[in-house]
C-alpha positions in Angstrom: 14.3 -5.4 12.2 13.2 -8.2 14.2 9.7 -9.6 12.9 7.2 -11.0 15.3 7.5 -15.0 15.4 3.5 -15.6 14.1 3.7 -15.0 10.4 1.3 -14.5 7.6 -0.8 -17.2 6.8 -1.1 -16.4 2.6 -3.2 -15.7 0.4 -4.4 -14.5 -3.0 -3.6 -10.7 -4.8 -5.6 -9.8 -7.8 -3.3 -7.3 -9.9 -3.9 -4.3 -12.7 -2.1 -3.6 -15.2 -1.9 -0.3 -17.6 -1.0 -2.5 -20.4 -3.1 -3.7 -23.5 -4.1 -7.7 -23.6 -1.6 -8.4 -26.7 1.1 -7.5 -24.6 3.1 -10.0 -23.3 2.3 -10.7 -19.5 -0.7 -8.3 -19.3 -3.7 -8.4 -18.3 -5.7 -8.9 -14.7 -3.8 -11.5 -12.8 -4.4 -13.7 -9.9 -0.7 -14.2 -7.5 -0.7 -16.7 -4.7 1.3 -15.3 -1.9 2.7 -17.2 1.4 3.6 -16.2 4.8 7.2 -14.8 3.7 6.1 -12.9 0.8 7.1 -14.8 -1.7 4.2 -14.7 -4.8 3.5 -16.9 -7.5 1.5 -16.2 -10.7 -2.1 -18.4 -11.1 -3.7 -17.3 -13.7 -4.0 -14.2 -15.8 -7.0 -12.8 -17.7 -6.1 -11.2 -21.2 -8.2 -8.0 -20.7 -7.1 -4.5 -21.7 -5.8 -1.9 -19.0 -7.6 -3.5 -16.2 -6.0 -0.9 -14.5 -7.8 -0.7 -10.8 -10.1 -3.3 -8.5 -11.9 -4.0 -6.2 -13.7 -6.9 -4.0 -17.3 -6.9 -3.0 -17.8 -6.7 0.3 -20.5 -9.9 0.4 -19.9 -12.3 -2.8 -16.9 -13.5 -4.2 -16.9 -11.0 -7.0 -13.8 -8.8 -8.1 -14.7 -5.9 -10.4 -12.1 -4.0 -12.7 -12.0 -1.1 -14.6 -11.0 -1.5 -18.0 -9.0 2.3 -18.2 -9.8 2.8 -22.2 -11.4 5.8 -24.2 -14.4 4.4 -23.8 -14.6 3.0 -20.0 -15.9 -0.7 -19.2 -16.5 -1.9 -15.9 -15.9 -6.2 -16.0 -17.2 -8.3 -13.4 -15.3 -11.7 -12.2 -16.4 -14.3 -9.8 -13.3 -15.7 -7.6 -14.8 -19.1 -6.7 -14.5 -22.2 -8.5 -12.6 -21.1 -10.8 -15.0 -19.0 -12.8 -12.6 -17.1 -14.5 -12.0 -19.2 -16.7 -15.9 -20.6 -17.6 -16.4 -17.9 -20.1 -16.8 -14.0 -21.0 -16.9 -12.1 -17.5 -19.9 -9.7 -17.1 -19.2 -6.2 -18.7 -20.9 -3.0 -19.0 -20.4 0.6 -19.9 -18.2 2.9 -17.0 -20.0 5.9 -18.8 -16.9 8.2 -19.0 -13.0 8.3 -20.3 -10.5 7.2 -18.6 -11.6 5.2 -15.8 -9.2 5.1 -13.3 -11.0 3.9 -10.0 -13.7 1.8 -8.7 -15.0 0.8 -5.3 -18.3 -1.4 -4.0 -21.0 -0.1 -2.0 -21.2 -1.7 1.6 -24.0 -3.4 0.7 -23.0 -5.0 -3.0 -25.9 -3.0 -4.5 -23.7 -0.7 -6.8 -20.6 0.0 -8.0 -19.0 3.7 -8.1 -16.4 4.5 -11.0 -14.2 7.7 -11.2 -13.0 8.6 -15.0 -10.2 10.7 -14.8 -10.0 11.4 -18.6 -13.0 13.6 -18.6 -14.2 14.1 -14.6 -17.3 11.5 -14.8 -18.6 9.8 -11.7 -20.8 7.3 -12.4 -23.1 4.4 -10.9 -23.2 1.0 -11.8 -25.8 -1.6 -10.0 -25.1 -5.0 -9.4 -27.2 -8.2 -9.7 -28.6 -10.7 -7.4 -25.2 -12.8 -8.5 -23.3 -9.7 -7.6 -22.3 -8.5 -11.5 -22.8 -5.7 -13.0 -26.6 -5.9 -13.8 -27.1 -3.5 -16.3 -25.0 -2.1 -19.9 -25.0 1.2 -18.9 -24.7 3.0 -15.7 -27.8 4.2 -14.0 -26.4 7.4 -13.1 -23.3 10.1 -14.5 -22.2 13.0 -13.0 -19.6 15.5 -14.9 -17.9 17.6 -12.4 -17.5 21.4 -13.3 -14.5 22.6 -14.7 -13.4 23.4 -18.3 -13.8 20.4 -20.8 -10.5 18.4 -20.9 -7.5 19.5 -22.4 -4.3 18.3 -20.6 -4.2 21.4 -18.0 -4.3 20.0 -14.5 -5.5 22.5 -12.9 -8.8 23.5 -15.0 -9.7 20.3 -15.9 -12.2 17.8 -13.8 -9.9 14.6 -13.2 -12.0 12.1 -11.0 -9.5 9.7 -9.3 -11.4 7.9 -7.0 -14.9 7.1 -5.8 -14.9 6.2 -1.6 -17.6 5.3 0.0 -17.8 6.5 3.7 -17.9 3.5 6.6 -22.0 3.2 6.7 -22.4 4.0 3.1 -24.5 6.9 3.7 -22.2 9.1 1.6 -19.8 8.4 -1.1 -16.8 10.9 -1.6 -14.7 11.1 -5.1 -11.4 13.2 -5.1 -11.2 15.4 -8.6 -7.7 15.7 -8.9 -7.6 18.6 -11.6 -10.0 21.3 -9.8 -8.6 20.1 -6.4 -12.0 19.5 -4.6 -13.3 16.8 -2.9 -17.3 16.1 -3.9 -19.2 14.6 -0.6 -22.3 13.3 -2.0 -25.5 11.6 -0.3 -26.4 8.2 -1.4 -29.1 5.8 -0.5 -29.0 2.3 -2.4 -32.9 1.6 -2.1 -34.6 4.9 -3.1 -32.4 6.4 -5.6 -29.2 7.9 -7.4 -26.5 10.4 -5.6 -27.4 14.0 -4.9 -24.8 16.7 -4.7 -24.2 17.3 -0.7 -21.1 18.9 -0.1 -18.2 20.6 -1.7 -14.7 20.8 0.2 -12.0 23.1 -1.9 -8.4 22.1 -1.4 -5.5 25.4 -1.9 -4.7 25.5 -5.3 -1.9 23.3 -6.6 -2.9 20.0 -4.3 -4.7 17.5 -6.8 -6.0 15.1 -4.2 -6.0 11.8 -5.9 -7.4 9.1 -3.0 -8.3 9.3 0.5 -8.9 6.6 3.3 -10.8 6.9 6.5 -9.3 6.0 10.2 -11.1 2.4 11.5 -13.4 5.2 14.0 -14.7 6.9 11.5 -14.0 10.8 12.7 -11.2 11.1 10.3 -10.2 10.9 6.5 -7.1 11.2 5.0 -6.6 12.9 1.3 -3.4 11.9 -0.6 -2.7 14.8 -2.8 -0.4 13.8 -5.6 0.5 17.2 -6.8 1.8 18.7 -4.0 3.0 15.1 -1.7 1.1 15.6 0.8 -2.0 14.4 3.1 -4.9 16.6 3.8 -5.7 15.2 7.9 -9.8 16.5 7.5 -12.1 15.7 10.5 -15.5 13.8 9.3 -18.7 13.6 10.7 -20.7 10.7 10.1 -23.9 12.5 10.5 -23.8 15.6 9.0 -21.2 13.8 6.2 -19.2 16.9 6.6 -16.0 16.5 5.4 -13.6 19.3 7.0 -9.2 20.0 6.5 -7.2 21.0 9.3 -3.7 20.0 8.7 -1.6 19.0 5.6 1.6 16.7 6.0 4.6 15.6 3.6 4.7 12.5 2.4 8.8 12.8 1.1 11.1 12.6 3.7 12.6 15.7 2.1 10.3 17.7 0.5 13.0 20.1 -1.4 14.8 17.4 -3.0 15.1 18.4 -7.0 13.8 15.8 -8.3 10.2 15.2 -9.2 7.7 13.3 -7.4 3.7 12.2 -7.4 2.1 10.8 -4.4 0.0 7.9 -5.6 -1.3 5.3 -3.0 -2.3 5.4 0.5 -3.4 2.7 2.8 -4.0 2.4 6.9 -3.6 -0.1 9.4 -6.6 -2.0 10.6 -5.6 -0.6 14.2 -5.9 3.0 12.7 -2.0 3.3 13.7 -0.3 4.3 10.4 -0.5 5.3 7.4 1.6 3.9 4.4 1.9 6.6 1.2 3.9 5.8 -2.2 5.8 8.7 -4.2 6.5 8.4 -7.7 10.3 9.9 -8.5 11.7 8.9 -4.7 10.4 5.5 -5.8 9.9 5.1 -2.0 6.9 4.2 0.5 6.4 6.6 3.0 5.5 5.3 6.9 3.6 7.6 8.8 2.6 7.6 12.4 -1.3 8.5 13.6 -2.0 9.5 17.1 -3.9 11.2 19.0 -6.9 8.9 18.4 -6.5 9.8 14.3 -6.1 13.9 14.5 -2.4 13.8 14.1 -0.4 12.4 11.0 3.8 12.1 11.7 6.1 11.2 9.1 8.2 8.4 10.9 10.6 6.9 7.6 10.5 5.9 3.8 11.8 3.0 2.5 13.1 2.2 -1.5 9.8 0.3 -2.9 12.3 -1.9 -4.7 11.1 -1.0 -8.0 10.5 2.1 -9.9 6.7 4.3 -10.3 5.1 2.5 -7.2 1.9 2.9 -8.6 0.0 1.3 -5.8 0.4 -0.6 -2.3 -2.0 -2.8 -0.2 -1.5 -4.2 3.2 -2.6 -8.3 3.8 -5.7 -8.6 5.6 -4.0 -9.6 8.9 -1.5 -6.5 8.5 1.5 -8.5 8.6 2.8 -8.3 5.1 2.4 -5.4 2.0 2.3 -5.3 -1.3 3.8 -2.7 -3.6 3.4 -2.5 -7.4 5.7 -0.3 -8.9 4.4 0.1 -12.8 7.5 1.2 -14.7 10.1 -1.7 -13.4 6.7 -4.3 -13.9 7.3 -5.6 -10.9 5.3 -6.3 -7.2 7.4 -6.4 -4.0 6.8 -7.5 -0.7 7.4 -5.9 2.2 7.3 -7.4 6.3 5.4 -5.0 8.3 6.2 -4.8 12.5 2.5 -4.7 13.9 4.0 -2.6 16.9 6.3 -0.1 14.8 5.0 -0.1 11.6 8.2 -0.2 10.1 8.4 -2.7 7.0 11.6 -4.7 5.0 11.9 -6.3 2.5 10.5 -9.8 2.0 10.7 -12.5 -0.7 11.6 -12.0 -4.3 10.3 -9.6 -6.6 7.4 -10.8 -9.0 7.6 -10.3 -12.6 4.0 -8.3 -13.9 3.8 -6.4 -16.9 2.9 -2.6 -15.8 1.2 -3.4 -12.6 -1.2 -0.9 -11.3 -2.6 -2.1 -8.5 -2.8 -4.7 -5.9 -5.9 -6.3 -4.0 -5.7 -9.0 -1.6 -8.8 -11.2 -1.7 -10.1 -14.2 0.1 -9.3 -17.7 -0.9 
């Protein structure tokens, strides 16, 4: 492949990991990155199975879930080196298991989806952009029989996604294969129960992402590899299926797979998936204005379990960490194809879970 001549400029990753903090190399760590993809540890935070974050959208905050028994959600400023000034703001996830975590638009709350027992909860956040209180301000259980290691009649929360204007927030419950749409209005009070999509039987959706316009959301399912293409309405927040796609290049292969990550281009041109047992991430192609989803390639992540991917801010370079081989690739991504190849060496991270580009 021939790569554009203007390259990444760099920057910083902020990376999970499943592992406990007595492990050796665990914890939340901080990876400098340059425009060829090569990555260099920082710093690294000895919390335990800080397993998913995410940046507010107005401070220089990072929040993590903390994926224990008994949830916590940790708060860390990125500037001036704060990490390192002291015990990082904490509080109660209130649920098992927490596996996912995103920011309100506005910085006024965080939302946290527990897959260990189908919780949904809400967390505010400070003037200072912390967590403000122990406890959140708000649980949901989702329906479903109380867990007991069946998929498919037990509430799994796996992620909480707010929609573009915050109006709504939508979490994908992986074990009852639903998608909960649910209204949300940071100044006069908690979420209320809006919609309800149900998925066929056997998907488990697991994340979603919308397309830069807004008309269109995409539902990874991990059970089944595939995406669920649903039209949304910003209005109404109607949340509506009307295609499925594969996310393996050949869906009857024997061996078993997962779907875990997906992530789209800032030009809402394609779609990048990750499926566990091909150990490969998937390239697909969106036309049509975002209504149409077309597999184009996969490529080997260059590790094994790619738990997780995340494109660089300018689009120019992704980032794959693969959990079982505890290591995070880099990939070149062609703007105009989408295509990506391998850049740089791989870094060494104990059970890495996800990756999150931040600013400097």
């Amino acid at each position: 492949m021939n790569h554009p001549s203007t390259t990444s400029p760099g920057g910083l990753l902020v990376i999970g990991s499943a592992a406990p903090a007595d492990v050796s190399g665990a914890g939340l760590c901080t990876v400098g990155y340059d425009g060829t993809g090569a990555m260099s540890l920082l710093r690294r935070l000895p919390l335990d199975h800080p397993s998913y974050a995410a940046v507010d959208p107005t401070r220089a905050v990072v929040h993590t879930v903390l994926e224990q028994a008994v949830g916590r959600v940790v708060s860390l400023r990125t500037d001036s080196g704060a990490e390192g000034e002291g015990p990082p703001a904490a509080a109660a996830s209130g649920g098992a298991g927490p596996c996912h975590l995103a920011v309100h638009p506005s910085g006024s709350h965080v939302f946290v989806a527990h897959y260990g027992d189908g919780v949904l909860s809400v967390v505010p956040i400070g003037a200072d952009g912390t967590v403000a209180t122990d406890e959140p301000v708000q649980t949901i259980r989702h329906p479903g029989r109380e867990a007991s290691g069946d998929l498919l009649t037990s509430p799994h929360a796996h992620m909480a996604a707010p929609s573009p204007d915050g109006r709504f927030l939508l979490c994908t419950d992986l074990g009852t294969d639903r998608v909960y749409v649910y209204a949300f209005d940071p100044d006069n009070g908690p979420l209320s129960a809006h919609r309800t999509v149900q998925l066929p039987p056997g998907r488990g959706p697991r994340h979603l992402v919308f397309h830069p316009s807004a008309r269109y959301a995409y539902v990874l399912n991990e059970l089944s590899s595939t995406l669920t293409v649903c039209t949304w309405d910003a209005l109404s927040g109607r949340l509506e299926p009307f295609a499925e796609v594969e996310t393996r290049q050949d869906p009857g292969a024997p061996n078993a797979n997962s779907a875990a990550a997906v992530r789209m281009s800032g030009d809402g041109g394609f779609l990048y998936t990750t499926n566990r047992g091909d150990d490969a991430i998937s390239v697909h192609a969106v036309r049509d204005d975002g209504a149409s989803v077309e597999l184009l390639t996969a490529v080997p992540c260059g590790g094994t379990w790619p738990r997780d991917i995340a494109l660089t801010p300018d689009g120019r370079l992704l980032f794959c960490a693969n959990q079982r081989s505890d290591t995070v690739t880099a990939f070149h991504r062609d703007p105009s194809t989408g295509r990506l190849s391998p850049a740089g060496e791989p870094l060494v991270v104990t059970e890495p879970t996800s990756v999150l580009p931040i600013a400097r």
